[in-house]
C-alpha positions in Angstrom: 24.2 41.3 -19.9 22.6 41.8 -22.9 18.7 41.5 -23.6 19.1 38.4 -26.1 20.9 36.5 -23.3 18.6 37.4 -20.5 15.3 36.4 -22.9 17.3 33.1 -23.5 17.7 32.3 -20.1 14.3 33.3 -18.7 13.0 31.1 -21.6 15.2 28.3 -20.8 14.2 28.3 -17.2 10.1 28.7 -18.0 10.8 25.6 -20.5 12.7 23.5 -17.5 9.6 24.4 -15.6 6.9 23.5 -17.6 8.7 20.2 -17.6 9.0 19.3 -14.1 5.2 20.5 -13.7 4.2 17.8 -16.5 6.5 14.6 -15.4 4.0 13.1 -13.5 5.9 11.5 -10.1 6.6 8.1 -9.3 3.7 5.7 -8.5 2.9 5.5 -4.7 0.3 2.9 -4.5 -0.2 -0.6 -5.2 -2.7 -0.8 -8.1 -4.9 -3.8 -7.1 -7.3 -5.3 -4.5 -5.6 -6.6 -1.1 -8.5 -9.0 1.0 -8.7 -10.8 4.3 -10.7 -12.2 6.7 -12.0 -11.6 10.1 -14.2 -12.3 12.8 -16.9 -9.9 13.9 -17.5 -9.1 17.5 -20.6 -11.1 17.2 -18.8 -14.0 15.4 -19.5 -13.6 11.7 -17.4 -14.4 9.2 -16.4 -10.7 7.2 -14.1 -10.3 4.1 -11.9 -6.6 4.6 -9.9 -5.5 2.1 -7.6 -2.5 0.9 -8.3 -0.9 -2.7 -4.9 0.7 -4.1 -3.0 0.7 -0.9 -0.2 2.9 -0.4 3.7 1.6 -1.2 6.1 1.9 2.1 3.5 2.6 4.4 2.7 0.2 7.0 -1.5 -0.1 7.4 -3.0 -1.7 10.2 -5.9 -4.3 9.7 -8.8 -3.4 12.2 -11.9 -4.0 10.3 -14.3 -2.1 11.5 -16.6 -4.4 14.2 -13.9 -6.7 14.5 -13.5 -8.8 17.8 -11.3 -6.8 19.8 -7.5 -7.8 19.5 -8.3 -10.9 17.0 -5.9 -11.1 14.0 -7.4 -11.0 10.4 -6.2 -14.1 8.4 -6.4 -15.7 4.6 -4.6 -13.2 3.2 -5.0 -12.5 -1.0 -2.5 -10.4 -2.5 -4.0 -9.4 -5.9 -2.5 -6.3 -6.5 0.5 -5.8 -9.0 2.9 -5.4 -5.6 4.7 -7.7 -3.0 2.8 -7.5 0.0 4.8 -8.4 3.4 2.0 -9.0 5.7 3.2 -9.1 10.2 1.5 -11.3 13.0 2.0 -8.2 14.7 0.5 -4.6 14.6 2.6 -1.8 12.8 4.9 -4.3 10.7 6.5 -5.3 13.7 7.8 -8.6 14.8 9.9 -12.2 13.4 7.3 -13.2 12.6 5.7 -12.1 8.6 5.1 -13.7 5.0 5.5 -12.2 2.2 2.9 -12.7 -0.7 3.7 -12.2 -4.3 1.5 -10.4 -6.6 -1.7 -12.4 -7.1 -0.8 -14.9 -4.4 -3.2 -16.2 -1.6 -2.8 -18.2 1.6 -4.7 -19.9 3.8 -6.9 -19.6 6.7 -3.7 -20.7 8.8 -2.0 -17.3 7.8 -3.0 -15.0 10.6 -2.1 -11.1 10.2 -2.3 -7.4 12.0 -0.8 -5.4 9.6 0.8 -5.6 5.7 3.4 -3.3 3.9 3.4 -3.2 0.1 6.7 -2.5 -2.1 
């Protein structure tokens, strides 16, 4: 093979690197604010929330202090993502809601655990 060809194909390959290195990769969070409510252990009122939560990832909602086995409720979606938010812990269950981006609910809307698309 002769030295032109192999230059041309080494330089060829280095430029197909450099490109793949510089594409940055699919976004893999929500950009946004998710909040919700809870009830401390001592029966306080508390506002939890998630900044820039992951996409396709299932997160769990135990505030920190929370009353042990309570579900979070009032849900506010204001990321730029659907959020599909479970009665039950790790997105399990019939029974969910799914809140548009920059949607709310009510205090009715009770919640363990929320998956963002």
């Amino acid at each position: 093979m002769p030295f032109r060809t192999i230059t041309a194909a080494v330089g060829a390959a280095a430029g197909a690197l450099v490109l793949l290195v510089a594409v940055p990769g699919s976004a893999s969070a929500a950009t946004g604010q998710f909040r919700y409510s809870y009830t401390t252990a001592e029966g306080y009122e508390a506002v939890g929330f998630l900044n820039n939560p992951d996409s396709g990832t299932c997160i769990n909602l135990t505030p920190p202090g929370s009353a042990p086995g309570s579900a979070s409720r009032a849900p506010k979606n204001r990321t730029d993502a659907t959020a599909t938010v479970f009665l039950d812990s790790d997105c399990e269950g019939d029974v969910y809601y799914t809140l548009r981006p920059g949607a709310g609910a009510s205090d009715r809307l009770l919640l363990r655990s929320v998956v963002f698309s």
